[in-house]
C-alpha positions, 0 to 999 in steps of 0.5 A, a space after each residue: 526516468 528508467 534506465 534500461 535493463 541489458 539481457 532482460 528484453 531484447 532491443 526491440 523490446 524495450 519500452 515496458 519498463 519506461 511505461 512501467 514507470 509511467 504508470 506507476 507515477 501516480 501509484 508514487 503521487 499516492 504516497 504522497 498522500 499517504 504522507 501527507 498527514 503526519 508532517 501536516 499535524 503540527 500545524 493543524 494541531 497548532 494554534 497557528 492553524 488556518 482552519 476556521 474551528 481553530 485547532 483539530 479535536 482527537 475526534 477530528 484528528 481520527 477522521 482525517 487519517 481514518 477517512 482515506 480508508 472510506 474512499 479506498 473501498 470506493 475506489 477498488 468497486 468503481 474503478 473495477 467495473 469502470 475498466 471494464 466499460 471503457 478500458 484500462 488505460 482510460 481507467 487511468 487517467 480517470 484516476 488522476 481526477 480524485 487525486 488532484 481534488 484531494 490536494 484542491 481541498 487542501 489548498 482551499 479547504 477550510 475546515 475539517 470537513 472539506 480536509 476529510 472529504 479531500 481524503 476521501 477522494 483520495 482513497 478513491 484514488 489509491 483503491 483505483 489504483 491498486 486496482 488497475 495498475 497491477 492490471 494494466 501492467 500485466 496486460 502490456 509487461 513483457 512475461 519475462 518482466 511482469 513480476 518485476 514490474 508489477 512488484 513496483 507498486 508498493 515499493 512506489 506508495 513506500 517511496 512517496 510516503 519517505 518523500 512526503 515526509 521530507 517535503 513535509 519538513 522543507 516546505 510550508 503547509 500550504 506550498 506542500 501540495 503544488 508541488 506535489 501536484 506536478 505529479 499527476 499533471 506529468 501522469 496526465 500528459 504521459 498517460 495521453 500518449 499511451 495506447 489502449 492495452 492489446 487485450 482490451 483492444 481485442 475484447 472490443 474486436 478491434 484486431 488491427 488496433 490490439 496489433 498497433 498497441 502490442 507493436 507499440 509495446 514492445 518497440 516493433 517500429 514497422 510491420 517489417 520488424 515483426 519477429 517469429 517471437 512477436 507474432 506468435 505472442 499476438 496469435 495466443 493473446 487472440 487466442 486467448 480472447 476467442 477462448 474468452 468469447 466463446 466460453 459458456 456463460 460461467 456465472 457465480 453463485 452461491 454454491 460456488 462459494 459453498 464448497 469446502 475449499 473455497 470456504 476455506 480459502 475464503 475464510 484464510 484470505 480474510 484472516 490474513 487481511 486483517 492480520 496486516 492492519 493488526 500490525 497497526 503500520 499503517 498507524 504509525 506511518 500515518 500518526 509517525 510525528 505524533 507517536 515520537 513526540 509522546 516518546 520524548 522526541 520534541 519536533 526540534 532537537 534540543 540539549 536532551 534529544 538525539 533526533 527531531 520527530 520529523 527526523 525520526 519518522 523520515 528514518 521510519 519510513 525509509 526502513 519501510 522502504 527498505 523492507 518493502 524492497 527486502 521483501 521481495 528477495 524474501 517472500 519466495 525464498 524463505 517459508 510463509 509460515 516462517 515469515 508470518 510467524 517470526 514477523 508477528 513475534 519481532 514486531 510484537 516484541 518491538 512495541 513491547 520495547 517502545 511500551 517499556 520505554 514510554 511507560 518506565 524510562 521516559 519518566 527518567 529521562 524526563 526528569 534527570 537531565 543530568 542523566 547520560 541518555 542518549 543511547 536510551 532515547 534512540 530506543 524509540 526509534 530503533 524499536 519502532 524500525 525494527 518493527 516497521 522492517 519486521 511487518 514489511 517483510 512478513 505481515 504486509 506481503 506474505 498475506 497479499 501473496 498467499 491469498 491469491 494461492 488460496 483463493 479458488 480460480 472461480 471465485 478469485 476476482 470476488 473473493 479477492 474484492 471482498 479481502 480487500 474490503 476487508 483491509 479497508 474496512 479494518 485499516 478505517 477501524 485502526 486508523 481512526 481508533 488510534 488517536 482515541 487510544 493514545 488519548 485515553 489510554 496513552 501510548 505505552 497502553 495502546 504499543 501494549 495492546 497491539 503487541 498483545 494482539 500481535 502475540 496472539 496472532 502469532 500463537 493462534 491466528 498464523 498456526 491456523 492458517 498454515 493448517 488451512 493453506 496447506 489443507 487447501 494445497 496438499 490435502 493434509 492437515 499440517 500441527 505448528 509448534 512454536 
């Protein structure tokens, strides 16, 4: 599945990347269930649906997509302390278990209820994920490869979403998830082959073990190949550990949460947090479908459309893809506060335009067939993948980066917890707010209303944050104009 990288790893070195991959399969089976919903509507919301009620409600329909978050602020808490107790590889494979019940209530579910609690689980799944993966990676990655590594996990969640999509067209309902269940059954069988990680091994005094796993991991076939390189990569890591044990007893309290810098950085994390769901993303992959067809782009292509929904959302979430992919050349190499702000502006000018669109042209397009639209009506998919590619170069990655930065040394795994949270806890709110809005205020309404929120982010939101960042870092205050 991977091919190898010359000149990063010496020769001996190079299974970090193929486990890399490994790993990060069930990160792109998860896409797959972030996918899910979109092609899956029109056959729920059809009469043709297997579901015992009949078609879904909005209410139901906001449950289904909102659900997922439920199960993420599960999954980050449990499968968190659960590495602790029995490692991180085991960690792994336990996630597997709520992934592959999720797509079981698919295929045997039959009503809204076992569809919503199926996407609870897999929100278990995926908090599980994006809490151990990144973890497991670093343990065993090579340091010249780690960030390389570890940057795979959203492109790998963008990538299952863009396949979804596309399965969602070519297949059936009902045949969608076992195929898509072969995915968890390869990480399955490939995790079983994998070592525990050297750390873990020697937080468990298990020296000889931790030795046998980080010769494993970087392809040392027998004591005699053990390089100069080698060994003194294992002395610091025991090093390390020993350092760990023999620690004094640090434990939190609330004074460490009192102190100004990390009130601030804190209450910057939290900020940021909820300045990626602002963005309100994850709605338009998660209801793509629905949201082209009240734009005037039917399921099919007919005599007055350029492209099916199902064709649009497929090219959405492909520029998601891309711009995940973009971000990661971008991130380091152009300012957090350029990115942030110029991401809020495009992106709030972009739902703008598709507003527009909906609320003054579609009404023409609608009723003057005659009309020679067809450049008009790519408006909807243009606006909305600039959008999507704006967000994803600066809304939905330089929050995650500049947290971290902020967050004191002491309070970071807390306070990271309690950001994370906070995403899951606002990405619940979008999520199942969205479909009432388009219902009762449509979709030129609720494309107004974020990008009035976006705006005001970018005018208010962002300038403070950057007066804290660099009040944290520099210790000076910093005025924004824009």
């Amino acid at each position: 599945m991977a091919v190898k990288a010359p000149n990063i790893m010496s020769p001996l070195n190079d299974k970090p990347p193929l486990i890399g991959d490994v790993t990060n399969l069930i990160a792109l089976a998860h896409g797959f269930t972030l996918g899910w919903v979109s092609p899956s509507l029109e056959y729920l919301l059809s009469n043709d649906t297997h579901l015992a009620g009949g078609p879904m409600t909005v209410e139901e329909t906001s449950w289904l997509g909102s659900s997922l978050c439920i199960g993420g602020m599960i999954g980050v808490t449990v499968y968190g302390s659960l590495a602790d107790r029995i490692g991180k590889r085991r960690a792994l494979q336990c996630i597997a278990i709520p992934h592959v019940a999720f797509w079981l209530f698919v295929i045997f579910g039959r009503n809204v209820i076992q569809l919503c609690i199926g996407r609870v689980l897999a929100g278990v799944a995926g908090g599980g994920i994006i809490r151990i993966v990144p973890l497991f990676v670093a343990d065993i990655a090579d340091p010249r490869i780690r960030g390389m590594l570890g940057s795979l996990l959203p492109v790998c969640f963008n990538l299952g979403t863009v396949l979804a999509f596309i399965l969602g067209t070519l297949v059936p309902f009902a045949t969608f998830p076992l195929v898509v269940l072969a995915l968890p059954a390869l990480f399955t069988l490939a995790i079983i082959f994998l070592p525990e990680t050297p750390a873990c091994l020697l937080r468990a005094y298990r020296n000889e073990k931790a030795e046998q796993s980080l010769m494993f991991y970087r392809g040392v076939r027998g004591h005699f190949d053990k390089s100069d390189t080698f060994r003194n990569e294992f002395q610091q890591l025991k090093d390390m550990i020993e350092r760990e044990k023999t620690a004094p007893d640090a434990a939190l309290s609330w004074n460490d949460f009192a102190t100004k810098p990390a009130r601030r950085g804190l209450a910057m994390g939290m900020l940021l947090m909820l300045l990626t769901q602002c963005s309100g993303t994850l709605a338009l992959i998660t209801y793509a479908s629905s949201i082209f067809e009240m734009a005037g782009t039917p399921s099919t292509t007919g005599p007055h459309s350029v492209l099916p929904a199902a064709l649009s959302s497929i090219i959405l979430a492909t520029v998601q893809l891309l711009g995940t992919i973009l971000s990661l050349a971008l991130v380091d190499r152009i300012g957090r506060k350029i990115l942030l702000i110029v991401s809020c502006l495009g992106v709030a000018i972009g739902y703008l335009t598709l507003a527009g669109y909906v609320q003054f042209l579609l009404p023409s397009v609608s009723s003057s067939p005659n009309l020679p639209t067809g450049i008009v009506q790519f408006l909807p998919i243009c606006s909305l993948s600039i959008s999507i590619l704006l967000a994803s170069v600066g809304l939905l990655t330089v929050p995650f980066v500049v947290m971290a930065e902020v967050l004191p040394a002491k309070i970071r795994n807390i306070g990271s917890t309690i950001c994370m949270t906070i995403v899951a806890l606002s990405a619940f709110f979008v999520l199942k707010l969205f479909p009432v809005l388009l219902d009762t205020v449509g979709l030129a309404g609720t494309m107004a209303g974020l990008s009035m929120c976006l705006s005001i982010d970018a005018l208010i939101e962002t300038p403070s944050v950057s007066h804290i960042y660099f009040k944290l870092h520099y210790g000076f205050s910093l005025t924004l104009s824009i």
